[in-house]
C-alpha positions in Angstrom: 8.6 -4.7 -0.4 6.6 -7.5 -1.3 6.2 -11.6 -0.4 4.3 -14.2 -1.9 3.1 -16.4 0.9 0.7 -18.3 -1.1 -0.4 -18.9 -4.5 -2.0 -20.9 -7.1 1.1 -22.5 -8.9 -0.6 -22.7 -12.4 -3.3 -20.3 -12.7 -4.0 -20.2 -16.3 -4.5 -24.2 -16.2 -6.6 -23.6 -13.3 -9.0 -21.3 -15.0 -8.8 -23.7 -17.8 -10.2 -26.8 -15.4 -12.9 -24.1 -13.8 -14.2 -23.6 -17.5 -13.6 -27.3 -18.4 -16.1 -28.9 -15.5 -18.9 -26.4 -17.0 -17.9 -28.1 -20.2 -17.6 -31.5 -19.5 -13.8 -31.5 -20.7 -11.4 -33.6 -20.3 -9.3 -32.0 -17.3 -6.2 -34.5 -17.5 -4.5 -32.4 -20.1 -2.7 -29.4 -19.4 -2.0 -28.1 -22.4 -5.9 -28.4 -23.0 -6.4 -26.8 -20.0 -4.4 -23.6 -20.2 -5.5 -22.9 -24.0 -9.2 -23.3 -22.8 -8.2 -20.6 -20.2 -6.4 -18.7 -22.6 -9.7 -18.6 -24.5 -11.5 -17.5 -21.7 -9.7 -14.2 -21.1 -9.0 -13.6 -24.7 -12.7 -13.8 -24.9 -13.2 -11.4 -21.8 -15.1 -14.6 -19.9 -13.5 -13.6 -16.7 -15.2 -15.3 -13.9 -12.9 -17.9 -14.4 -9.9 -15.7 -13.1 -11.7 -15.6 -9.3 -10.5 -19.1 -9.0 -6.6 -18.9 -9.1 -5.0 -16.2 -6.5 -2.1 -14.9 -4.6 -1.6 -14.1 -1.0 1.4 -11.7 -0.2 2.5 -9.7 2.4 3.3 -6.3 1.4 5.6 -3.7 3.5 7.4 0.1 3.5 4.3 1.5 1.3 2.7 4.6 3.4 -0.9 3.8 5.3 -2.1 6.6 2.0 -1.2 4.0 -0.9 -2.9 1.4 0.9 -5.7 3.3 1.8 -6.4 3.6 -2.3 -5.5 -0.3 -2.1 -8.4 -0.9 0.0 -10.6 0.8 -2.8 -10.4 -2.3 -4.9 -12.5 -4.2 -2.6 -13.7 -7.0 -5.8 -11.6 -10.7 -5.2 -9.6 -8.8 -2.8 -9.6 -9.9 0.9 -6.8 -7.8 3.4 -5.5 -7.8 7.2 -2.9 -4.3 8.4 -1.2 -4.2 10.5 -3.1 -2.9 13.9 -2.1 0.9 15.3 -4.1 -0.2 18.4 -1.5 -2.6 19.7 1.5 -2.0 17.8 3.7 0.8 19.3 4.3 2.9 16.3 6.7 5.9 17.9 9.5 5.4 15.7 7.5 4.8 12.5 9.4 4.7 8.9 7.7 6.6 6.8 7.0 7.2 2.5 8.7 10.6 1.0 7.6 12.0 -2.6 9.7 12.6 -5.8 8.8 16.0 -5.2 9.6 16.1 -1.8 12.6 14.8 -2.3 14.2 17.1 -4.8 13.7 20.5 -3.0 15.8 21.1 0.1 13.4 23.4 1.9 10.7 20.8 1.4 12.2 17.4 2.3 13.8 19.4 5.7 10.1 20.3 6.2 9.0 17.2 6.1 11.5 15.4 8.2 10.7 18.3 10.9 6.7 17.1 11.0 7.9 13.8 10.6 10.4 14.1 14.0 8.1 16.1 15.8 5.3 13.7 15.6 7.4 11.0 16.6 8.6 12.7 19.9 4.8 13.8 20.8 3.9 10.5 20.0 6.5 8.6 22.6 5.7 11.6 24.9 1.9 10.6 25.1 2.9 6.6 25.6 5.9 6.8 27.7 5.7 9.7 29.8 1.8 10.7 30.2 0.9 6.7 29.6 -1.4 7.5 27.4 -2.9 4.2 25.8 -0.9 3.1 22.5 -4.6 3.0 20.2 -5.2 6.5 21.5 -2.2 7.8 20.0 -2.3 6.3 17.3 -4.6 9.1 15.8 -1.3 11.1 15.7 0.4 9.3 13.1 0.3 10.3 9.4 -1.2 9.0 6.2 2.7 9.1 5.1 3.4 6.4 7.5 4.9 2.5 6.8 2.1 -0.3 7.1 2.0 -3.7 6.6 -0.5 -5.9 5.3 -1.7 -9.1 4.1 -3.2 -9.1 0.9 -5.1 -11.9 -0.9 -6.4 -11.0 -4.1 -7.4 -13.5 -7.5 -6.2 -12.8 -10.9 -9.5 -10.7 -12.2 -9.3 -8.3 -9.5 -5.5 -8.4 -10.3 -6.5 -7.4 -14.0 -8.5 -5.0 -12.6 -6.0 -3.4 -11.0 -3.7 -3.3 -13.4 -6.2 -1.4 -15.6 -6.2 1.9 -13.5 -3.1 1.7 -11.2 -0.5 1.5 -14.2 -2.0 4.8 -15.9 0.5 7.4 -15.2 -2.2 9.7 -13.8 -2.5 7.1 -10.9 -1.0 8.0 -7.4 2.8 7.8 -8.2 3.7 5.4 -4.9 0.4 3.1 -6.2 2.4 2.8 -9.5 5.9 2.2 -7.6 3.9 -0.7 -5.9 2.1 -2.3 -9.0 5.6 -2.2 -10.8 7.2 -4.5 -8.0 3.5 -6.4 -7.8 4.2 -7.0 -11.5 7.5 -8.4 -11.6 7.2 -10.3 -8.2 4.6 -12.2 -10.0 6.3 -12.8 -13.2 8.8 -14.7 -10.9 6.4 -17.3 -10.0 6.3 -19.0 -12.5 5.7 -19.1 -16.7 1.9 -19.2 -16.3 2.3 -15.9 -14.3 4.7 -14.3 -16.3 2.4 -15.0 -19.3 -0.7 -13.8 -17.5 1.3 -10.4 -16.3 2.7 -9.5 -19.5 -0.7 -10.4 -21.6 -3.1 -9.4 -19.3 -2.0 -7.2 -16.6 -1.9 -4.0 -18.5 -3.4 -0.7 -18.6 -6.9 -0.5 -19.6 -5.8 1.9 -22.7 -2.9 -1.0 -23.9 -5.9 -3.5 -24.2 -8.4 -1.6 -25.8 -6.9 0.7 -27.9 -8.3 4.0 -26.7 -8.4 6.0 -23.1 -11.9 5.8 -21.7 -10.9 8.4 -18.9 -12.7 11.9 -18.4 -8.8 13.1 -18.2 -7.2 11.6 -20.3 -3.0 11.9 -19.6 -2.4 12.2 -23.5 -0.5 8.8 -23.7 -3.6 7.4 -26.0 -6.1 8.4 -28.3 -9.6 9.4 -26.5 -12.8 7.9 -27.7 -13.8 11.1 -29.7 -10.0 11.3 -31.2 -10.2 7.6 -32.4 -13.4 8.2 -33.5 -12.1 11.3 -35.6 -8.7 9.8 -37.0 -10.5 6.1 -38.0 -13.6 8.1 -39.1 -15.9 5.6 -37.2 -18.2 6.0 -34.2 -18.7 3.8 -31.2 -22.0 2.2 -30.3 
C-alpha cells in the first residue's frame, strides 16, 4: 500500500521555472513553463527533474523488496520502520506467486513463518530478551514500512529497470501501484508517468541488458535487422 504525504503539485511547470531562471524566461506563464520542461526531458536535460518530488509512505511490501529499494540511492532520501523498538512478534509477512500455487510449498512456508513467530515472542516475553536483539530472527519476507522521498529523475530511473519483467516480481507489484498512485495526483503526473516513467527498452528502442528477457530487440539484433551499427 502506498500514500502520498507530500508532493510537488505541478512538477512539469516546476522543471519548466528551474530551466526558465537559467534562461532568463519569463516564469508567469504556465503553459510556457511546462512546454520548456517538456523540452527538457524530451531533450534528456534531466537535472531539472531533481527539483519536483514526492514523499510517500509505503507499507505490506517485505523488508527483501525494500532492501532492492534502497539500491536506488540517486534523489532518493528513506526512513523504515525501526526493528529495535518496534515489537515485531506477530509480523505480516510477503508470499510468492510460486509459493502460492503449490500446496506443499505455501504450508512450508506458513510453518517457518509460525515458528519464527512463536521463538520470537518466546525470547521477548518469557526469557526478556531485548526487542532489537530479536529482531535478528525475523525474515527478509517480512512487512516494513517506510517513508520514501524520491524526485522525478530518480523516479525515471527507476522506472527504467524495475518495470522490466526480469526485475524482482514484488518490485514490479510495487512500481505498478507507484505508477498509478501518481497518475492520480494530478494531469502533470499522469502525463509525466505515462511519457516518461517507462522501461528503459520502451524509450530507446532496443534492450541494453546482458540478459535480455526477449521482449525487445538487443543491440546486436537491431543492429542486424536495420543493417546499421551503433557508435
Amino acid at each position: 500500500m502506498i500514500q502520498v504525504l507530500k508532493y510537488t503539485s505541478d512538477p512539469i511547470n516546476e522543471m519548466g521555472k528551474m530551466a526558465g531562471i537559467c534562461w532568463n524566461a519569463d516564469l508567469s506563464d504556465d503553459d510556457k513553463n511546462f512546454k520548456r520542461g517538456v523540452e527538457c526531458l524530451e531533450s534528456g536535460h534531466y537535472r531539472v527533474s531533481e527539483y519536483p518530488d514526492v514523499t510517500i509512505q509505503i507499507e505490506y511490501y517485505s523488508a527483501r523488496m525494500i532492501r532492492e529499494l534502497y539500491t536506488h540511492i540517486i534523489g532518493v532520501t528513506r526512513l523504515q520502520e525501526s526493528t529495535r523498538y518496534v515489537e515485531c512478534g506477530n509480523f505480516e509477512y510477503y508470499v510468492p506467486n510460486s509459493i502460492q500455487k503449490n500446496r506443499d510449498a505455501l504450508n512450508t512456508y506458513i510453518e517457518c513463518m509460525m515458528e519464527i513467530q512463536k521463538s520470537y515472542k518466546k525470547l521477548v516475553e518469557k526469557i526478556h530478551i531485548p526487542v532489537q536483539d530479536t529482531a535478528n530472527l525475523l525474515p527478509l519476507g517480512m512487512f516494513t514500512k517506510v517513508v520514501l522521498k524520491i524526485n522525478c529523475r530518480a523516479l525515471m530511473h527507476m522506472a527504467e529497470i524495475r518495470t522490466c519483467t526480469r526485475a524482482y516480481e514484488e518490485f514490479r507489484k510495487f512500481m505498478k501501484e507507484l505508477i498509478s498512485v501518481l497518475s492520480d495526483l494530478g494531469n502533470e503526473w499522469k502525463y509525466f508517468c505515462e511519457n516518461y516513467m517507462k522501461t528503459k527498452c520502451n524509450k530507446v528502442g532496443y534492450c541494453n541488458e546482458k540478459n535480455s528477457c526477449g521482449k525487445s530487440y538487443t543491440k546486436k539484433e537491431l543492429e542486424k535487422e536495420l543493417n546499421w551499427g551503433f557508435k
